[in-house]
N, C-alpha and C positions, 0 to 999 in steps of 0.2 A: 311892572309898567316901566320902571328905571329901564330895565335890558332892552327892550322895546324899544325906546327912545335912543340910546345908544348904538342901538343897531341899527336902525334908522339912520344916524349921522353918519356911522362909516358908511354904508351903501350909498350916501350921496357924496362923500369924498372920495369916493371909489369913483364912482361916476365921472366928478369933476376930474381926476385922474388921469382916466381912460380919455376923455374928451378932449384933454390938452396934449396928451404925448399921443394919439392917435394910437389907441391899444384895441387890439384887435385879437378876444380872445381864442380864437379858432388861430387861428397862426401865428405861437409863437413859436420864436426860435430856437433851434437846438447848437449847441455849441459845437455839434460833429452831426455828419453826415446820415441821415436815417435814408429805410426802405420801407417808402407808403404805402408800396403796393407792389404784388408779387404772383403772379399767376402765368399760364404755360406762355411761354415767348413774349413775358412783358413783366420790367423791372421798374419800377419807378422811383427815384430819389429826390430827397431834397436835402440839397447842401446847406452850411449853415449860413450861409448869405439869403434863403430862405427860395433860391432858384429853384427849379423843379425841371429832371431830368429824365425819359426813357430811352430803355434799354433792355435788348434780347438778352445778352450777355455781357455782366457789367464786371467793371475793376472797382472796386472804393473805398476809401480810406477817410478819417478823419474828416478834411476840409475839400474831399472833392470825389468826384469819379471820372468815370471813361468806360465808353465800349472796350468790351472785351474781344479783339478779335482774333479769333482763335487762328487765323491765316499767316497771324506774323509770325509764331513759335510754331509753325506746322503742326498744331494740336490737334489732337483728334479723341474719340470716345474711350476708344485702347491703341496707345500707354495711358494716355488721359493726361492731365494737367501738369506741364513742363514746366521744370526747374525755372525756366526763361520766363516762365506766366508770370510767377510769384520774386521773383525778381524786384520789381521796381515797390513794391509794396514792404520790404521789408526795413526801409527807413525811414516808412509811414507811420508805423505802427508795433504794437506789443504784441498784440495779439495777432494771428492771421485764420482766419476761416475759409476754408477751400470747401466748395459745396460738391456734389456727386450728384447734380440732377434734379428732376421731379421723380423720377423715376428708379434713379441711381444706376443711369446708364455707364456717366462718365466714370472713369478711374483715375485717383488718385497713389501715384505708385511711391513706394516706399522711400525709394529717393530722393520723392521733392516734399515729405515730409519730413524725412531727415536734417535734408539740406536749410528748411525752416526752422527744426530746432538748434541746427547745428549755427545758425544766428541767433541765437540765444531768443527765440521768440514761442510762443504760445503758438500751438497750431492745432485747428478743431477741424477735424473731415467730418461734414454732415449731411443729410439730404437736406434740399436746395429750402425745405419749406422750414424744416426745424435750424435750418441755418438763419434764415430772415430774422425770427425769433430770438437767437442770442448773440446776434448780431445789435440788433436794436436795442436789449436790453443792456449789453457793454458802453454801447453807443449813450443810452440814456444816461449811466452809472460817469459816464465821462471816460472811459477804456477808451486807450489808442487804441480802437480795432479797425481793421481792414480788411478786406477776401476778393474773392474768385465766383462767381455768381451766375451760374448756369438756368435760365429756364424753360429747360425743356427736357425730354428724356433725362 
């Protein structure tokens, strides 16, 4: 009966808690950048300022993202993802994730995998869905990660 009682009183100072600092258990914040949602030609993020962001094809890092547009580094499916893409992301982060698609159209060419390690960084080629996946999970772990975020072919 004691526990009971007890447990009772936290649940109401939880309550009063929640009621005075405006807690809001469905959104809390993550300290880096996650991906909510991920399906063919739609990226959705939420920064850790708690913004909420889409995107065909995204850049993101830590404390933000941005469109990916593949028009500035003239990237295309084959060579696939330029030294130039991954660029501004590498003093973002530890880690760098470059995806290959839904499909795993895009390619990933040896050089700008290289050129990732060869800045002393972690770098994971994966398809675009099992990239979401340990992306979020570095993210949640508190991982400086970053990547390259295809969703499509």
């Amino acid at each position: 009966m004691k526990i009971f009682k007890y447990f009772s009183i936290i649940l109401v100072l939880v309550g009063v808690l929640c009621i005075t600092t405006s807690c809001d258990w469905s959104k809390q914040k993550s300290e880096n950048s996650i991906i909510t949602h991920s399906s063919w030609g739609k990226t959705t993020v939420q920064h850790p300022d708690g913004s909420v962001h889409n995107y065909e094809d995204v850049k993101i890092w830590p404390t933000g993202s941005r469109a990916w547009d593949w028009k500035e580094h003239n990237t295309h499916h084959v060579p696939g993802t330029q030294i130039a893409d991954v660029q501004e992301l590498l003093d973002k982060a530890d880690i760098i994730i470059l995806t290959r698609g839904m499909d795993e159209v895009l390619q990933v060419p040896q050089v700008t995998i290289d050129y990732v390690k060869d800045n002393n960084k972690i770098v994971h080629v994966l398809r675009t869905q099992d990239a979401v996946i340990l992306f979020n999970q570095l993210s949640k772990e508190g991982k400086k990660v970053a990547g390259l975020f295809h969703s499509t072919c």
